[in-house]
Backbone as CSV, one residue per row, in Angstrom:
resi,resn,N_x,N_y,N_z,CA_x,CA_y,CA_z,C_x,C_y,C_z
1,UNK,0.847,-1.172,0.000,0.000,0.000,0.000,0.891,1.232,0.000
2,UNK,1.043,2.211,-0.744,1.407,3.193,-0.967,0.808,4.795,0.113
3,UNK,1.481,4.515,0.813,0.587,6.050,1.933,0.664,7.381,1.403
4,UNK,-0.022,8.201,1.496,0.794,9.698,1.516,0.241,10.641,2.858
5,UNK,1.478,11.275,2.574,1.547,11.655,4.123,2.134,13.570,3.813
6,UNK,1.238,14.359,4.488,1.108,15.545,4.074,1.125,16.419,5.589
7,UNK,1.681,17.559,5.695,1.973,18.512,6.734,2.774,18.475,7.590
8,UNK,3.989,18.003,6.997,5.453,17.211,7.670,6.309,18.762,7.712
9,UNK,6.750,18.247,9.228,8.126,19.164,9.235,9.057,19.701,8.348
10,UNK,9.517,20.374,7.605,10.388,20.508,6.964,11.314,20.197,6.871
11,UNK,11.860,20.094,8.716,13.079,19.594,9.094,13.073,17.701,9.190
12,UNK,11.916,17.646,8.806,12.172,15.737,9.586,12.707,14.683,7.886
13,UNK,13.503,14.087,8.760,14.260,13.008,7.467,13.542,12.092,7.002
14,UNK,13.760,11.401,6.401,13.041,9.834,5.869,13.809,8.958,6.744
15,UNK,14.684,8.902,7.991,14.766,7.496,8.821,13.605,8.068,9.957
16,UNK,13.940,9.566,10.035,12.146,10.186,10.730,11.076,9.533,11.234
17,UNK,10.535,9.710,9.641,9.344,8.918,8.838,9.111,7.667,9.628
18,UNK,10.199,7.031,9.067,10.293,5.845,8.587,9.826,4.956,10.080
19,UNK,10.663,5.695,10.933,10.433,5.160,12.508,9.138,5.606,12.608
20,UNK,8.615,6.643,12.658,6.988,6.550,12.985,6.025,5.476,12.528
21,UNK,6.586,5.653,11.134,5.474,4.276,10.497,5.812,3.066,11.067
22,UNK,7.315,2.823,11.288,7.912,1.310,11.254,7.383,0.350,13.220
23,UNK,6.520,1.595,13.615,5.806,1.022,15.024,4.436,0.232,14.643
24,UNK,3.755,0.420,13.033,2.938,-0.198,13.032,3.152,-1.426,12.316
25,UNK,4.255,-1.605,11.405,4.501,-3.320,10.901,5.787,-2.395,9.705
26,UNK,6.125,-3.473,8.960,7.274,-3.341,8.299,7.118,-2.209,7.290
27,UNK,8.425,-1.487,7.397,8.237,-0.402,6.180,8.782,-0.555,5.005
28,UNK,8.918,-0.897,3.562,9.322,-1.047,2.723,10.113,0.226,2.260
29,UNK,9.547,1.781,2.297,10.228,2.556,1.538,9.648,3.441,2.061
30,UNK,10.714,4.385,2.194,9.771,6.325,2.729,10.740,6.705,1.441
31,UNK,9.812,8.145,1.259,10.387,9.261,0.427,9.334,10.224,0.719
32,UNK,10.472,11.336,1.304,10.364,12.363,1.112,10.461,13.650,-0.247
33,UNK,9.301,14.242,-0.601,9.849,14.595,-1.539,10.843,16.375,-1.137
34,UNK,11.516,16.823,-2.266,12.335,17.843,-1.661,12.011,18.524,-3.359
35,UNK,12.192,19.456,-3.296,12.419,20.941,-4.172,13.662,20.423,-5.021
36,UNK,13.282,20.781,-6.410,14.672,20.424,-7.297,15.571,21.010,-7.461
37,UNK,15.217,22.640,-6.945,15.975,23.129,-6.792,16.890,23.972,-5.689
38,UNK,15.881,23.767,-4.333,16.761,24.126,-3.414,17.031,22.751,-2.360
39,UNK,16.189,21.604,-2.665,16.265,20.427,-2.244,15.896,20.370,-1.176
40,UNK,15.050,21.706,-0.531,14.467,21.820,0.854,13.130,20.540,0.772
41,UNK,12.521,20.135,1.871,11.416,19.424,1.830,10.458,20.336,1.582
42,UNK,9.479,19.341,0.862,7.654,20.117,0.411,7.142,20.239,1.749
43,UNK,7.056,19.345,2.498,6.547,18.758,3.797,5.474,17.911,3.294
44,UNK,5.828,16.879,2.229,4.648,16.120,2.636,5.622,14.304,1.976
45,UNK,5.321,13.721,1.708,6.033,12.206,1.527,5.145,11.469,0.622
46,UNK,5.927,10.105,0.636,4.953,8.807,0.521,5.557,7.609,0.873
47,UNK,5.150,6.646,2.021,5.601,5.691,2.564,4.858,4.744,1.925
48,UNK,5.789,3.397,1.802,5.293,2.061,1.503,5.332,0.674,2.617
49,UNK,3.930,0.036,2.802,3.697,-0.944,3.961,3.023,-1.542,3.332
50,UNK,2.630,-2.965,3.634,1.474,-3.616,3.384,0.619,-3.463,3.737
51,UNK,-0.225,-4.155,2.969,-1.931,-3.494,3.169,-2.356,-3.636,4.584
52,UNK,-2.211,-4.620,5.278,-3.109,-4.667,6.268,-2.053,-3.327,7.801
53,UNK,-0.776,-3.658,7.216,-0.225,-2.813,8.392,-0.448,-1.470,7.976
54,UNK,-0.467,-1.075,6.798,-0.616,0.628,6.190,-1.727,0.476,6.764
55,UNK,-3.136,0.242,6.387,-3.815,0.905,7.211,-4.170,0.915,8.265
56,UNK,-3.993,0.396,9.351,-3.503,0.331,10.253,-2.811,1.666,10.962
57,UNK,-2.046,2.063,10.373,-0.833,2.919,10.034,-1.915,4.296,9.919
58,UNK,-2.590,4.289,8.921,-3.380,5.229,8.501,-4.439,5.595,9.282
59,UNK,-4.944,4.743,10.184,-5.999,4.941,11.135,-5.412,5.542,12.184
60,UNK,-3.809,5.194,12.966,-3.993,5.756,14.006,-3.109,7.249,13.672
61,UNK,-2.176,7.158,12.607,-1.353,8.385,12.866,-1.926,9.689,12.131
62,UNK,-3.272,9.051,11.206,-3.941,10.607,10.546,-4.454,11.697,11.797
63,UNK,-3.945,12.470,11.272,-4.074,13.551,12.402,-3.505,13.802,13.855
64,UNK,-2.294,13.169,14.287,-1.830,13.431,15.011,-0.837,14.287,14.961
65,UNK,0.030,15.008,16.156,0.916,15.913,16.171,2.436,15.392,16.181
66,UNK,3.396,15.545,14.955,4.450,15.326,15.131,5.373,16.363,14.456
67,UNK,6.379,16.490,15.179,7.615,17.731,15.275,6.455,18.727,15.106
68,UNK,5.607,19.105,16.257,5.045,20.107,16.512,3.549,20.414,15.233
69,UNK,3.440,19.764,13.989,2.667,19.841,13.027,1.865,18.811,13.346
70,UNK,0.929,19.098,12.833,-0.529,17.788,12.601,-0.838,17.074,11.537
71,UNK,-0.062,16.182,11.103,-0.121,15.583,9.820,-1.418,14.676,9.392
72,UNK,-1.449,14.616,8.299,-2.306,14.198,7.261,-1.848,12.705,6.998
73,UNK,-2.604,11.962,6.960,-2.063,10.513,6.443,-3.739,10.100,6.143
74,UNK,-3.247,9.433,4.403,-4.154,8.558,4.117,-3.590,7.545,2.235
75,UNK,-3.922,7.125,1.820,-4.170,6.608,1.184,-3.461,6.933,-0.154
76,UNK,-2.507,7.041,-0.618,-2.045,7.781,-2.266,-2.936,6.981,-3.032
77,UNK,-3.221,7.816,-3.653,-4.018,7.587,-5.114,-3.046,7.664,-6.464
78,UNK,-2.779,6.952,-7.686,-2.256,7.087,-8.603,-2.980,7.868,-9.380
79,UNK,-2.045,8.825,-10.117,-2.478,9.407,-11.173,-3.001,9.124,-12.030
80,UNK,-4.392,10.013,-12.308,-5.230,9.115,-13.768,-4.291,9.977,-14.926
81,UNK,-4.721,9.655,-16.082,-4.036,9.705,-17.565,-3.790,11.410,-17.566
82,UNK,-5.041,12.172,-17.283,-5.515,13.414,-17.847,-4.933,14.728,-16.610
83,UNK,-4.263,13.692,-15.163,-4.128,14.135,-14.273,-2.506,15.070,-14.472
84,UNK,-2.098,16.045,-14.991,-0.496,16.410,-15.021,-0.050,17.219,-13.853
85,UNK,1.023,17.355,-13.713,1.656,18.326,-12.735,1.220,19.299,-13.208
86,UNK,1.169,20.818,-13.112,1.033,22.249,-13.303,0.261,22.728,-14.242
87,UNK,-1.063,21.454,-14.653,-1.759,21.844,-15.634,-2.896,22.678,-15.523
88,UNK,-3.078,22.959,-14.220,-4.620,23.756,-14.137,-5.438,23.835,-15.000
89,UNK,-6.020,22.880,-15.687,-6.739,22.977,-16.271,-6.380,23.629,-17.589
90,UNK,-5.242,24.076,-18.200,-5.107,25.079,-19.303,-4.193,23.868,-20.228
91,UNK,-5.586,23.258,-21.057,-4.964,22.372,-22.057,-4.283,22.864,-23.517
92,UNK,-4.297,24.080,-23.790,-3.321,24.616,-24.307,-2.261,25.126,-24.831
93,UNK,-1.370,24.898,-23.058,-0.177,24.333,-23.750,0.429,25.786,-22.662
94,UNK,-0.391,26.811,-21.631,0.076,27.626,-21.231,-0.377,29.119,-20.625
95,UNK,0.120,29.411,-19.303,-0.742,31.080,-19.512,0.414,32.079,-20.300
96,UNK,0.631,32.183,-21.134,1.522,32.673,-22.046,-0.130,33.498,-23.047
97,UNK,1.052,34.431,-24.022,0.206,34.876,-24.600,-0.828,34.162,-25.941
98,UNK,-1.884,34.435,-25.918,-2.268,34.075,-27.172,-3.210,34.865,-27.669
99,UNK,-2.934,35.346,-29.182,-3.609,35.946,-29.925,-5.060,35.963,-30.338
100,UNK,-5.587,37.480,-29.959,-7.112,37.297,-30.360,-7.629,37.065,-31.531
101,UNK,-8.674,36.306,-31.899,-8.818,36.163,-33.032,-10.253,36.653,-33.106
102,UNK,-10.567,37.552,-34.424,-12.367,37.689,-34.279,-12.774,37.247,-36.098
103,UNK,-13.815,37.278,-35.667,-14.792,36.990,-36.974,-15.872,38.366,-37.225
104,UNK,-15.860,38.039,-38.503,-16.581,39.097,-39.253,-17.903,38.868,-39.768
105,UNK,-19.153,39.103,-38.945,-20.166,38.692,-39.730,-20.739,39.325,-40.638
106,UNK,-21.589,38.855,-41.701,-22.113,39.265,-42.960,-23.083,40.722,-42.475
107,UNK,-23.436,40.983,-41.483,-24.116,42.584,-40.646,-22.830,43.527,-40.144
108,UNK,-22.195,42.959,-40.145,-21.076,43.834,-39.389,-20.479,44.931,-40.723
109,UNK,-20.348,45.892,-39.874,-20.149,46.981,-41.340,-18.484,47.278,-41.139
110,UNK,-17.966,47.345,-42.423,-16.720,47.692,-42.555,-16.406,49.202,-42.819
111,UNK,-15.076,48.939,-42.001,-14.514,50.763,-42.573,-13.703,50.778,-43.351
């Protein structure tokens, strides 16, 4: 089971993590994710457990307080097809400029 885990310290590591989760059954994998470019943490992760210990996992630590924050834990969902990073909705290709275009109808009078 794939967790994600959201409102994390900035400062806390992935052996961190890893020990919080690793009180409810075996942990396969933490990652933290970090900034590409200053490599600071997002504050949020995704840990890997088996099913029956993740949730488990997920029941007791959603919403509790650690390194002073109240984290989020539940369930990662995979990305559907249509789902992209930074797409807001603007299938286009961008908020960049794009040119107005108009039409001329057969009433419309010319100068």
């Amino acid at each position: 089971m794939n967790i994600y885990v959201s409102n994390l310290s900035f400062s806390m590591s992935e052996a961190e993590l890893k020990n919080v989760f690793s009180k409810f059954g075996d942990v396969e994998s933490v990652k933290i994710i970090t900034d590409r470019n200053s490599g600071r943490s997002k504050g949020y992760g995704f840990v890997q457990m088996d099913d029956a210990t993740g949730q488990a996992a997920i029941d007791a630590l959603n919403g509790i307080e650690v390194e002073g924050r109240t984290i989020k834990v539940n369930v990662a969902h995979e990305r559907t097809e249509g789902e992209q990073r930074g797409d807001f909705g603007n299938r286009s290709g961008g908020g960049g400029f794009r040119p107005r275009t108009f039409s001329q109808r057969d009433d419309d009078q010319q100068f």
